[in-house]
C-alpha positions as CSV (number, residue, x, y, z in Angstrom):
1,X,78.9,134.8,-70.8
2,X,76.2,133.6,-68.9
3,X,78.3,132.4,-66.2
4,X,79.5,135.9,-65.7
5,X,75.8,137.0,-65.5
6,X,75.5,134.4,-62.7
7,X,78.5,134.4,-61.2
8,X,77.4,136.3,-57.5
9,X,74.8,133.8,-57.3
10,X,77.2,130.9,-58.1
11,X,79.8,132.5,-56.0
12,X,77.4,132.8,-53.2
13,X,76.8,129.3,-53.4
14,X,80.0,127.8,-52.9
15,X,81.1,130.4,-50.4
16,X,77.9,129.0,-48.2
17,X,78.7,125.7,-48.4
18,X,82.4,125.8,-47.6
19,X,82.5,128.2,-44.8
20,X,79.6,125.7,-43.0
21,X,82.0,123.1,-43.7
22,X,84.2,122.1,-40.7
23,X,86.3,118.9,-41.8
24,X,89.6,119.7,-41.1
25,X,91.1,117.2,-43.8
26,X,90.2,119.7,-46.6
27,X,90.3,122.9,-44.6
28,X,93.6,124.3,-46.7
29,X,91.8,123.7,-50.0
30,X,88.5,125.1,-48.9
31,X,90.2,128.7,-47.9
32,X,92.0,128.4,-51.7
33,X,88.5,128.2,-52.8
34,X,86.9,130.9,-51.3
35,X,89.8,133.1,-52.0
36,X,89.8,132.4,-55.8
37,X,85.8,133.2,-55.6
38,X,86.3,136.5,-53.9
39,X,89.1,137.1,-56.4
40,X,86.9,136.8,-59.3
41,X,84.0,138.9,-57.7
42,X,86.8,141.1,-57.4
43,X,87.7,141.3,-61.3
44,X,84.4,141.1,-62.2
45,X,82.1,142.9,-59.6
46,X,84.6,145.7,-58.9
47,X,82.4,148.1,-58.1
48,X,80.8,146.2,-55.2
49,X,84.0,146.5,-54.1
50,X,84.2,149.7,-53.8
51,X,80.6,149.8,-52.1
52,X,81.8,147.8,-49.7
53,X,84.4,150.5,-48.9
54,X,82.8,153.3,-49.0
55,X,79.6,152.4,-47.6
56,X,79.6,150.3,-45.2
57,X,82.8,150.8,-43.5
58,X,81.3,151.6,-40.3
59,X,79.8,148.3,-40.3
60,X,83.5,146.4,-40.4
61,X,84.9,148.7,-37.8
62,X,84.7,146.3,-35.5
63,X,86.7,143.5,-37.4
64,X,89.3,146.1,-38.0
65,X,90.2,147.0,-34.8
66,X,90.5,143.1,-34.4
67,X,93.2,143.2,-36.9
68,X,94.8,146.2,-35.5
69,X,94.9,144.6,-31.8
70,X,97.8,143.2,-33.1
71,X,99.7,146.4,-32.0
72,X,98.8,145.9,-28.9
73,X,98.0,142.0,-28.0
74,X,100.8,139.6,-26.8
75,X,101.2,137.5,-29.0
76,X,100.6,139.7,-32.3
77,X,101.7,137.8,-35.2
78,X,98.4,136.1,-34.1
79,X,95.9,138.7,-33.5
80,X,97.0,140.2,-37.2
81,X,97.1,136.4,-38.7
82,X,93.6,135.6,-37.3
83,X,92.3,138.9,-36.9
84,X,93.0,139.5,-41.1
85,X,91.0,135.8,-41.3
86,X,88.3,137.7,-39.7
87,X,88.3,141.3,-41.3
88,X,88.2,139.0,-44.6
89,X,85.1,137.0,-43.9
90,X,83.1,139.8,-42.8
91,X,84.1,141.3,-45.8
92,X,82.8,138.5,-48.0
93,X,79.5,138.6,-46.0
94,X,78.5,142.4,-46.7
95,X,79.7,141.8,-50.8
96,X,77.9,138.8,-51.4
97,X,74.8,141.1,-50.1
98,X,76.3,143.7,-52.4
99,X,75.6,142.0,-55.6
100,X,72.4,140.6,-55.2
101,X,69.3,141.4,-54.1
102,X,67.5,139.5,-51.0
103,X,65.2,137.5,-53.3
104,X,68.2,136.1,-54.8
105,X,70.1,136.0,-51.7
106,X,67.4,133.6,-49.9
107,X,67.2,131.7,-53.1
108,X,70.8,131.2,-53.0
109,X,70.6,130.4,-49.2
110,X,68.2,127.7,-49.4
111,X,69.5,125.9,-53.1
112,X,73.3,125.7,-51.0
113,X,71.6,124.7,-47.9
114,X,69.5,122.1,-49.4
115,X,72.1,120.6,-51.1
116,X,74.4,120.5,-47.4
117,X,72.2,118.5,-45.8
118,X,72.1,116.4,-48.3
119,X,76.1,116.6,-48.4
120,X,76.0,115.9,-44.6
121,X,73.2,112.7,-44.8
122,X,75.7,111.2,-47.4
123,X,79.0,111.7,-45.5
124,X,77.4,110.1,-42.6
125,X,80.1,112.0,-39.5
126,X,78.4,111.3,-36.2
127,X,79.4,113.4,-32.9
128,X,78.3,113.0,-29.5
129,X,75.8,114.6,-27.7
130,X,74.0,113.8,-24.0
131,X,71.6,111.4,-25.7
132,X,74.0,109.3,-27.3
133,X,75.7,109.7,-31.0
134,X,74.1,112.1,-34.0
135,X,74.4,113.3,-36.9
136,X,77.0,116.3,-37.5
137,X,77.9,115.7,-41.1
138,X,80.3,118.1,-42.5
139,X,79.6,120.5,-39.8
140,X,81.9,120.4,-36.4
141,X,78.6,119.9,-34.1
142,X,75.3,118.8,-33.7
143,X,74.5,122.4,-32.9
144,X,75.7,123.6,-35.8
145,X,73.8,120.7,-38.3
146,X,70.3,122.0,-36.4
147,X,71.4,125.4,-36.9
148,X,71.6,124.6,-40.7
149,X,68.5,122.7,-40.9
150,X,66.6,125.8,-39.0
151,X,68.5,128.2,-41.8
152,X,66.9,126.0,-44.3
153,X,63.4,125.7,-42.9
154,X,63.3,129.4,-42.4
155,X,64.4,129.8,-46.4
156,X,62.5,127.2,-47.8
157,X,59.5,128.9,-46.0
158,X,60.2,132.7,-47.3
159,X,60.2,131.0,-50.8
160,X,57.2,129.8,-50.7
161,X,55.8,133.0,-49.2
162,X,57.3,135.3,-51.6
163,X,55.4,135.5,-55.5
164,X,56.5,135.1,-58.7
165,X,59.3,132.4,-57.3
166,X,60.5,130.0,-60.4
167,X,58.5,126.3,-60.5
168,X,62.5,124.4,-59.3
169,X,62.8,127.1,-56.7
170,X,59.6,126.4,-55.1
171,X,59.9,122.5,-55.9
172,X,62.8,122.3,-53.7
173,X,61.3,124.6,-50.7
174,X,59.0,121.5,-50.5
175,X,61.6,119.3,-49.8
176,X,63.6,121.0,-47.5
177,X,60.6,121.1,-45.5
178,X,61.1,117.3,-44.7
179,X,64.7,117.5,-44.6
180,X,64.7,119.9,-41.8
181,X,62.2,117.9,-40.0
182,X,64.0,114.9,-40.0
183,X,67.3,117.0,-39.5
184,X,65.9,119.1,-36.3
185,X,64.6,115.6,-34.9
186,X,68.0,113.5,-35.3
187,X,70.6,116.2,-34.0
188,X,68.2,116.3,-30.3
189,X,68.8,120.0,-30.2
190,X,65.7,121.2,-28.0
191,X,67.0,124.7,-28.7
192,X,67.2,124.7,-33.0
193,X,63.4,123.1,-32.6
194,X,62.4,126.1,-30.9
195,X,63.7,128.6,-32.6
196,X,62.9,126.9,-35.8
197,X,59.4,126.6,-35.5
198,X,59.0,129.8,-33.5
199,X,61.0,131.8,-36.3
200,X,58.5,130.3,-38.9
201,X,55.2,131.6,-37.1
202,X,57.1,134.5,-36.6
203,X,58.1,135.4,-40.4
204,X,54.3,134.0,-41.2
205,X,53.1,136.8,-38.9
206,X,55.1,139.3,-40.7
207,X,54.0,138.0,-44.0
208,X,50.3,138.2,-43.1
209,X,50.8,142.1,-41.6
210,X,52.2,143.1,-45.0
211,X,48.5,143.7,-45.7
212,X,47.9,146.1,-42.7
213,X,49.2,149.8,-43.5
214,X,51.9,151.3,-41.8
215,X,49.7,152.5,-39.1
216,X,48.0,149.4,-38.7
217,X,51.0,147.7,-38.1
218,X,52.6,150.0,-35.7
219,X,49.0,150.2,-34.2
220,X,48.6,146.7,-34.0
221,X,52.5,146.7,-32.1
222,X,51.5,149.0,-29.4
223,X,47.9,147.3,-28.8
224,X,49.3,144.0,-28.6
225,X,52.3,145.7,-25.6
226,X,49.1,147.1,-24.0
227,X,47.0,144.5,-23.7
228,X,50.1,142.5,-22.5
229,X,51.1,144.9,-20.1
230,X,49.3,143.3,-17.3
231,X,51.3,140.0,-17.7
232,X,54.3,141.7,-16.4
233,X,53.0,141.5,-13.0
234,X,53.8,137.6,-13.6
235,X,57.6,138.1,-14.4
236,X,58.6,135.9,-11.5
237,X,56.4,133.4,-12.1
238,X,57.6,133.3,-15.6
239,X,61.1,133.2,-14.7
240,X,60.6,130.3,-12.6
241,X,58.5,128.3,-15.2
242,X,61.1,129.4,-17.7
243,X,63.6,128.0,-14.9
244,X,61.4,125.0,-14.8
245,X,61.6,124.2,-18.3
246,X,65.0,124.6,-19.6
247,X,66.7,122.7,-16.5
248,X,64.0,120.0,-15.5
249,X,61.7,119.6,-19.3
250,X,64.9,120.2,-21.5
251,X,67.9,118.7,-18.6
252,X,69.6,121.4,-19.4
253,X,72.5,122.2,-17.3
254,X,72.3,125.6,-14.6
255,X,75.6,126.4,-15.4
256,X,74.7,126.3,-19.2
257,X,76.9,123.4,-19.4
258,X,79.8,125.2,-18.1
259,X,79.2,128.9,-19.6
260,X,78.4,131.2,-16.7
261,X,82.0,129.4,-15.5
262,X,83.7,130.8,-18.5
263,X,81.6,134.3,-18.1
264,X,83.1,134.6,-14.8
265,X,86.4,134.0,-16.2
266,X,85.7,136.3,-19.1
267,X,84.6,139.5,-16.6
268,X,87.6,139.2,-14.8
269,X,89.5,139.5,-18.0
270,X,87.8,142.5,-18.6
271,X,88.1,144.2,-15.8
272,X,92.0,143.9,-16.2
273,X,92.1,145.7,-19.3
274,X,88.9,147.1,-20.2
275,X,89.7,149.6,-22.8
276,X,91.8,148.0,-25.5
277,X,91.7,143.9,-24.3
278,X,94.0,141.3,-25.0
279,X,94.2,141.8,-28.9
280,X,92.9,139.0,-31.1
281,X,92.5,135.6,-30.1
282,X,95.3,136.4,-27.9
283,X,93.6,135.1,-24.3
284,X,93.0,131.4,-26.1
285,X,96.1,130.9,-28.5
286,X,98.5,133.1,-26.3
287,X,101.2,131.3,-23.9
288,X,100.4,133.5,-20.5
289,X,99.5,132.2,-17.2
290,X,95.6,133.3,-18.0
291,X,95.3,131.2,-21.1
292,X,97.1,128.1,-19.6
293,X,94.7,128.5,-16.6
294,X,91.9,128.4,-19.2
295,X,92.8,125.8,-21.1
296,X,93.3,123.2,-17.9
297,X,90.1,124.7,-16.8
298,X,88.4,123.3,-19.7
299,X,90.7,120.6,-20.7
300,X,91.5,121.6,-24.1
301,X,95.2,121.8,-25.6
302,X,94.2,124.1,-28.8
303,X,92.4,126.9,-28.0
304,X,91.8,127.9,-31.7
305,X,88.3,126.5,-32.1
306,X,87.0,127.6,-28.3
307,X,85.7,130.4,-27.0
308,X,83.8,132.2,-24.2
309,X,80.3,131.2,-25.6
310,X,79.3,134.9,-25.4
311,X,79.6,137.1,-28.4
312,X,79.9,140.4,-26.8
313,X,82.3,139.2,-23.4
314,X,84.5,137.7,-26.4
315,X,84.7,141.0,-28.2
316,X,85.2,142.5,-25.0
317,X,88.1,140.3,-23.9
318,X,89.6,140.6,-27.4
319,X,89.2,144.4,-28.2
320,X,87.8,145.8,-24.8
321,X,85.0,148.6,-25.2
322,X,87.2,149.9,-28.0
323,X,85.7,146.7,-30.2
324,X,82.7,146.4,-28.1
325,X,81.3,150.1,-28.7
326,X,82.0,149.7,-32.4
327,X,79.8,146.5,-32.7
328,X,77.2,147.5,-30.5
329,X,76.8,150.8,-31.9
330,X,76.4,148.6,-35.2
331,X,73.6,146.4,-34.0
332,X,72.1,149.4,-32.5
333,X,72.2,151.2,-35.9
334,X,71.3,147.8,-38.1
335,X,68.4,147.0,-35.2
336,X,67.1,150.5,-35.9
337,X,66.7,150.6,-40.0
338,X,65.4,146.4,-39.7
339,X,62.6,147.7,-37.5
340,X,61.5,150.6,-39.6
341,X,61.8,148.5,-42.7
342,X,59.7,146.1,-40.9
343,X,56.7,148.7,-40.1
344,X,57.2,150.7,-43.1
345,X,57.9,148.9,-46.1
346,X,57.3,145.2,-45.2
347,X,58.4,142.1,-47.6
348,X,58.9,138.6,-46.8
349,X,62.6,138.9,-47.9
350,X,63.5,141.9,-45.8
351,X,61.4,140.4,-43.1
352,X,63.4,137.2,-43.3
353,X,67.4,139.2,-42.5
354,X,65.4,141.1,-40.2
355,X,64.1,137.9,-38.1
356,X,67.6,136.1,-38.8
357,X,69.6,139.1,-37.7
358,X,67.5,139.2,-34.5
359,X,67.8,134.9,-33.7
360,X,71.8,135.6,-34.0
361,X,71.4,138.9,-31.8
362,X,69.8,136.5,-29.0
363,X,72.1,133.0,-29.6
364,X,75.1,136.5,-28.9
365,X,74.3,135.6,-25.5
366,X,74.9,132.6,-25.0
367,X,77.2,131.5,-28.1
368,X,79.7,132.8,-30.7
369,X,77.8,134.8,-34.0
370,X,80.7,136.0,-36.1
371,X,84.4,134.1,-36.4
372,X,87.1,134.0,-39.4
373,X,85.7,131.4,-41.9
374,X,81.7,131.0,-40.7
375,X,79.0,130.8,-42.6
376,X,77.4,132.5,-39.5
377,X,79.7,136.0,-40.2
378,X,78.1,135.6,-43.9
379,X,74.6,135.3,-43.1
380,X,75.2,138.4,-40.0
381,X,76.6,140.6,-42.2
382,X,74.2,139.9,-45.3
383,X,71.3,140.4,-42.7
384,X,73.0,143.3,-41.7
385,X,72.9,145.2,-45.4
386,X,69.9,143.5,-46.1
387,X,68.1,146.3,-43.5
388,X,69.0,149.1,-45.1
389,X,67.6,147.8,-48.2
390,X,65.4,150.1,-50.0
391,X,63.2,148.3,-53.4
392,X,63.3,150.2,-56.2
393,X,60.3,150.3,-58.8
394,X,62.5,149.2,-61.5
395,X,64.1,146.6,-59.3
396,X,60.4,145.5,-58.4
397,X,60.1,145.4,-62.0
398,X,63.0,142.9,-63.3
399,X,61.9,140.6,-60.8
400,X,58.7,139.8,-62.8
401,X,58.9,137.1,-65.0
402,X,60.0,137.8,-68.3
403,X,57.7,137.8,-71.6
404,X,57.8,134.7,-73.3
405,X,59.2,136.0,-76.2
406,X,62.3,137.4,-74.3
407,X,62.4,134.0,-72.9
408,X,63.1,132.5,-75.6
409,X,66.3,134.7,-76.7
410,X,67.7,134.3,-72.9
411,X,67.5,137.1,-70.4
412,X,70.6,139.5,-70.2
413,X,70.5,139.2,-66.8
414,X,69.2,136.3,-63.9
415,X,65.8,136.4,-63.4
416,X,64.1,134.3,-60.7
């Protein structure tokens, strides 16, 4: 069937979509669909399955000890409950990469994203934000609407970049283009711009060094550090334009509207039980003196959608260095293979997980990356694969456009 034939990419699709989706009216029937997905991919794609075991176990250590903190957390019919919500999202995230190459993956991406926005436009949900009310759609935030729309941009860019990309592919890279514009403008999100239009002259870079060899690349890395070398001398002065900037340009707030707060908070945490933390979501959802002094701290009564707003302090307070050793040594490890991919064997769709791995490696520090039921554990742990992969000539090969002929009888497999 040529639904079978299809089914990661369709999969893929409506796992995107619904894990961005954050409207809690449909939030039962969401999870039913993504489990019925992943069951299919199951009967069908068993052997990714078993990839996903075997090989890249060491990069869901981490969520596993979050589901074993259970033994240990106070409150553990929650740590296991949330902590197996978790384990089974990053799950997803490395088998959707498991059945389909990048090319498709970003082709996927974008298609789903495009069609979100659109979703979001249409449904019309509006949140608040210091400049007044804006556009949040079917996300929970106006962060996480420009987050999408720089996603999209980023996508929609790679397509364009990469050859042999289907006529409706590339026709719809051109609209996103004016989509995220109009997106990134409406949801006032100083940050998303940035990064949005930084990560695009960034993956344009890396798409225009693809015709430099290896040693012109790594060459061109370590003369561009040496002839910047001088400019560390101006480290303060940077700082204190940086300082300049952020608080007085952007009004953004010195306490990061309320983080470094909440990282105070979250060290002392630690430093109670730094080896094996709290266990799970234990610290927001729990019923001890810490978490009601947290949650009158930040006037909240349910504790299941908040968080430290730092990836590694939360992993910290959740799992201690147990947890935190296990990601880190996992970033170190994917940072490692994504840079070598990138001076070795360049391409615009390795070079796109490579720069998206790296954006969610910095928002770490000031934000949440990975959670039960995000598209943002999805597109991690596909990055995350993604840099260990290695092109094949006869992969390089079925990505060519078919004969005409063979056209015309229907390719066995997708082709784009």
């Amino acid at each position: 069937m040529v639904l079978l034939a299809y089914l990661p990419e369709i999969a893929a699709f409506v796992l995107l979509m619904a894990m961005a989706t954050q409207v809690p009216q449909i939030g039962a029937i969401l999870i039913l669909l993504e489990l019925g997905l992943v069951g299919l991919l199951f009967i069908f794609r068993t052997t990714a399955f078993i990839d996903v075991v075997k090989r890249w176990w060491w990069l869901l250590l981490m969520p596993l000890i979050a589901t074993l903190s259970g033994l240990w957390s106070d409150v553990p019919m929650i740590s296991f409950r949330y902590g197996a919500q978790y384990l089974f999202t990053c799950v997803v995230g490395v088998l959707i990469a498991c059945t389909m190459s990048p090319r498709r993956y970003i082709a996927t991406l974008m298609v789903a994203l495009f069609v979100f926005c659109l979703l979001c436009i249409a449904y019309g949900r509006q949140g608040t934000s210091a400049d007044g009310m804006v556009l949040i759609g079917l996300t929970g935030s106006k962060n996480q609407m420009a987050y999408a729309a720089q996603v999209l941009l980023m996508a929609a860019l790679a397509v364009l970049l990469m050859r042999n990309m289907a006529a409706p592919l590339r026709g719809i890279a051109f609209l996103s283009l004016p989509l995220c514009l109009y997106l990134l403008a409406g949801t006032n999100s100083a940050t998303a711009v940035l990064m949005a239009f930084g990560s695009s002259a960034v993956l344009l870079g890396l798409w225009w060094s693809q015709r430099l060899p290896p040693g012109g690349r790594l060459g061109a890395l370590i003369g561009t550090a040496v002839i910047f070398s001088p400019l560390t001398l101006l480290i303060p002065e940077a700082i204190e334009f940086t300082n300049h900037f952020v608080f007085d340009t952007l009004g953004k707030d010195p306490t990061l509207t309320g983080r470094t707060i909440l990282w105070a908070h979250a060290d002392a945490l630690i430093a109670e039980r730094p080896l094996l933390g709290y266990g799970y979501q234990a610290i927001w959802m729990g019923e001890s003196s810490e978490t009601i002094g947290l949650k009158r701290l930040v006037d909240i009564e349910d504790g299941r959608q908040f968080h430290f707003h730092h990836a590694f302090r939360i992993i910290a307070v959740d799992t201690g260095l147990f947890g935190l050793l296990a990601f880190s040594g996992a970033l170190v490890a994917v940072g490692w293979a994504g840079l070598k991919q990138l001076l070795l064997r360049p391409a615009v769709e390795t070079s796109f997980f490579f720069l998206l791995f790296t954006l969610m490696v910095m928002r770490g520090f000031t934000d949440a990356i990975i959670g039960p039921f995000s598209v943002h554990t999805l597109l991690f742990f596909g990055a995350c694969v993604y840099a260990f992969w290695k092109l094949e000539p006869a992969a390089e090969q079925a990505m060519q456009p078919a004969p005409r002929a063979r056209r015309r009888r229907g390719p066995a497999t997708p082709a784009y």
